[in-house]
C-alpha positions in Angstrom: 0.0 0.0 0.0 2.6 2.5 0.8 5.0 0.9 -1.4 2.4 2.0 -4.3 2.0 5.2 -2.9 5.4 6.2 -3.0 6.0 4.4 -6.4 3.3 6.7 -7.9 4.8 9.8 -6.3 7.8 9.2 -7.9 7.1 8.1 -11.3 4.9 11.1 -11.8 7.9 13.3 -11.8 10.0 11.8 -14.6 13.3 10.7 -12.5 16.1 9.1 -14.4 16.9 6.5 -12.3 15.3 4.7 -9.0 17.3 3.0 -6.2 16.8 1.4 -3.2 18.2 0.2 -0.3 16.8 -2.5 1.0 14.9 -4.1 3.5 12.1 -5.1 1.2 9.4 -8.1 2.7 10.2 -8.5 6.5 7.5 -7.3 8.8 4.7 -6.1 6.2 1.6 -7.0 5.1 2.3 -7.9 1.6 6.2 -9.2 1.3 5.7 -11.0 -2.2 3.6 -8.2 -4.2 6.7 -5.8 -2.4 9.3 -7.9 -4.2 7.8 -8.5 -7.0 6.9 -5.0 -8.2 10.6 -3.7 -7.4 11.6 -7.3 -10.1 9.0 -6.2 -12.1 10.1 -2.4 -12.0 13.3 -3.7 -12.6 15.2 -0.9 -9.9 18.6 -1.9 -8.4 18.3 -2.8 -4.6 21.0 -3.0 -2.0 20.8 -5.7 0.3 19.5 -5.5 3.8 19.7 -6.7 7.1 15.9 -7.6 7.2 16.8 -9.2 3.6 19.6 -11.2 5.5 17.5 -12.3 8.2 14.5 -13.9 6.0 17.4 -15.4 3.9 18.6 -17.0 6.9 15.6 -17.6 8.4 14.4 -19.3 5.5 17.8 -21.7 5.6 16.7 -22.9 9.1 19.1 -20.8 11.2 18.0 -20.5 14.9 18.0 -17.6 16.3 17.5 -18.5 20.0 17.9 -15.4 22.2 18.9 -13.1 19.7 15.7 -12.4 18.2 12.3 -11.6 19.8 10.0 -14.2 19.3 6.9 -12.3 17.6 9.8 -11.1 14.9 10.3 -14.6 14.2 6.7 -15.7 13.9 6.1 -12.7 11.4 9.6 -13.5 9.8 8.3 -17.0 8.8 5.1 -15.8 7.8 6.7 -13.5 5.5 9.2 -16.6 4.3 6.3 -19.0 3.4 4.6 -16.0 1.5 7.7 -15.3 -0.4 8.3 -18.6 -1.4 12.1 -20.2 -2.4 12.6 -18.1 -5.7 11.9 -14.6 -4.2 13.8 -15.5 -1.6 16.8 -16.6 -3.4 16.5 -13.3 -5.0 17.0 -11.2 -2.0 19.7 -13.6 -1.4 21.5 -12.4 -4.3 21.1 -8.8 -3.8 24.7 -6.7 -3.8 26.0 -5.1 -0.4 26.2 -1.8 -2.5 25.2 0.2 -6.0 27.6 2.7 -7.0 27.2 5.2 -9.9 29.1 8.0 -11.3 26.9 10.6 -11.4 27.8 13.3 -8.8 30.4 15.9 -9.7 32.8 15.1 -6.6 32.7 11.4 -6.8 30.7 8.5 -7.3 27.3 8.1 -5.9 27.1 4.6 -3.5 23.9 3.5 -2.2 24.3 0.6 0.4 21.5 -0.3 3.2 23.5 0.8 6.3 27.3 1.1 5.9 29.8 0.1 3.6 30.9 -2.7 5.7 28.0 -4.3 7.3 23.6 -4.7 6.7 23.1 -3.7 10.4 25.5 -1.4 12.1 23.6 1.7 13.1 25.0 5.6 12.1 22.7 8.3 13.2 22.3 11.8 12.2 24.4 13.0 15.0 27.2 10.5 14.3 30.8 11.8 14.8 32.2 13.3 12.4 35.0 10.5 12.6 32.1 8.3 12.0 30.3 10.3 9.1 33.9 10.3 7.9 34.4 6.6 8.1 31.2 6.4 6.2 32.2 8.2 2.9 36.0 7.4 3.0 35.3 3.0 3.3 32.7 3.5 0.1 35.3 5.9 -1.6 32.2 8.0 -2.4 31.1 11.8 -3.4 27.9 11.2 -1.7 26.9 7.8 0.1 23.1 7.3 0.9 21.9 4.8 2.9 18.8 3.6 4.9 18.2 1.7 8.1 17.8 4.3 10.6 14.0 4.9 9.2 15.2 8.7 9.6 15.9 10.9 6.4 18.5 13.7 7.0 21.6 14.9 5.5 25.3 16.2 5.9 28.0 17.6 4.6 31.7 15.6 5.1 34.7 17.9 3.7 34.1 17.6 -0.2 31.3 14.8 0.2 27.9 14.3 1.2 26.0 11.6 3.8 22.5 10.8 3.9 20.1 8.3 4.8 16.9 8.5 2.9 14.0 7.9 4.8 11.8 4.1 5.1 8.4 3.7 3.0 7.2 2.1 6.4 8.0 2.7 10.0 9.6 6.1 9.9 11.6 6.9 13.0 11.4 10.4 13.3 8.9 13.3 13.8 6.6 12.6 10.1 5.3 9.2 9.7 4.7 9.2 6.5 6.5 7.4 3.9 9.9 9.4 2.6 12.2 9.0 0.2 14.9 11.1 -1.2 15.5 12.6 -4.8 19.5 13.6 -5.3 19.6 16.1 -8.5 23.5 16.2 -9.7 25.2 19.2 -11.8 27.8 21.0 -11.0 26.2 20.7 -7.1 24.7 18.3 -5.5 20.9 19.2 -4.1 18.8 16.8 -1.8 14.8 16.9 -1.7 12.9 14.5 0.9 9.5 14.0 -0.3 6.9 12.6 1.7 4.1 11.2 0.7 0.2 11.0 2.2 -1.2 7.2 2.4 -4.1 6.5 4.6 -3.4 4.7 7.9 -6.5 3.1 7.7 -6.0 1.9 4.3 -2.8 0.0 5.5 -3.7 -1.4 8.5 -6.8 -3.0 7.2 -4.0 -4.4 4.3 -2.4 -6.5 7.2 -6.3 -7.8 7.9 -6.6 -8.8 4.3 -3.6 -10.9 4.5 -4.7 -12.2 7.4 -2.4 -10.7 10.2 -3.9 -8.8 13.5 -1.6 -5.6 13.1 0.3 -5.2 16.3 0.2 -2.2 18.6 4.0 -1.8 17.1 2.4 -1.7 13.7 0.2 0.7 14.8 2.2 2.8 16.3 4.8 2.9 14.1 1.7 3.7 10.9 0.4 6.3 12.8 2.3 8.3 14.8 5.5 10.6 15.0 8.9 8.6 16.2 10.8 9.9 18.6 13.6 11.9 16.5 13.2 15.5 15.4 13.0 16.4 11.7 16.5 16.9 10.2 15.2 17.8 7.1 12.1 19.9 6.1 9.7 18.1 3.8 10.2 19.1 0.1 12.9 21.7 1.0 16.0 21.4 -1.6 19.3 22.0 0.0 22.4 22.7 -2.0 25.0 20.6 -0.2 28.0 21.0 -2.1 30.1 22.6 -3.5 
């Protein structure tokens, strides 16, 4: 439901290319039509850590401790509804996308670091950190996902981002974002959000047969608990 939302959005205005970064079937309502309208749209997609997990979840890995046990149960759901070939296909998705598009360096797109699916840099992250980010991708600008928060920074001569989550955003607007990068001779960054009836996708996980949880809920619905670092359809000239 979102997924289509933002999909709309964003075809409407003409953009050259579409990329994502990953995390594409764990948790939702409709993991299978998700993966295969990004096939059938044929987008690159950087490989996630909720990718990872149903790919090992699917091989028969335990998890144990390490994993709540309602993120399991939804995790399997989502396995049996995806069925061995989709899943083979997140299996196969690249740690990264690079292109070489911006004028100080390539553009690389990777879920959330160079180096690893799930290791968490957040807005405020040291600039040793940011720095890390940037210099391990050998990037111009670096976007990435994961933190469910869409902001932006400058590093020296490059730029860091993270682009926002369709579903579950973390920060102060719930709605779906995602982020459009224009390149010339600068680089500019617009988050656009996007308006999707709540209703409309919680009665999606009723269709498919799941009770949405209070998380679901919650995380649909109402603002998470980081400010805005980024003003909805504001575009910032970031370098040089």
């Amino acid at each position: 439901m979102a997924l289509r939302a933002v999909v709309a959005d964003l075809e409407a205005r003409g953009l050259d290319e579409v990329l994502v970064a990953g995390d594409l079937a764990q948790g939702g309502p409709q993991p299978a039509e998700v993966v295969d309208m990004l096939v059938a749209k044929g987008w690159p997609i950087a490989r996630g850590n909720s990718d990872d997990f149903l790919v090992e979840l699917a091989a028969g890995r335990d998890f144990g401790s390490d994993a709540p046990a309602d993120l399991i149960e939804r995790g399997r759901w989502c396995v049996a509804r995806l069925g061995k070939e989709r899943v083979a296909r997140l299996a196969a998705l690249p740690m990264e996308l690079r292109r070489p598009w911006a004028p100080n360096g390539p553009l690389v797109v990777v879920h959330a670091t160079p180096w690893s699916t799930e290791e968490v840099v957040l807005p405020d992250a040291s600039e040793e950190a940011a720095l890390r980010m940037v210099t391990e991708a050998s990037a111009g600008v670096l976007a990435y996902g994961h933190i469910h928060s869409a902001y932006h920074r400058r590093v020296g001569d490059c730029v860091l981002l993270s682009a926002g989550a369709i579903s579950g955003s973390n920060d102060a607007d719930a709605r779906p974002a995602y982020t459009i990068l224009t390149f010339d001779q600068v680089v500019k960054v617009q988050v656009i959000r996007v308006d999707c009836p709540v209703g409309a996708r919680l009665d999606a996980y009723t269709q498919a047969g799941l009770e949405p949880t209070e998380l679901d809920h919650h995380r649909l619905s109402q603002p998470g608990p980081w400010p805005l670092h980024s003003s909805p359809g504001k575009v910032i000239q970031l370098w040089p």
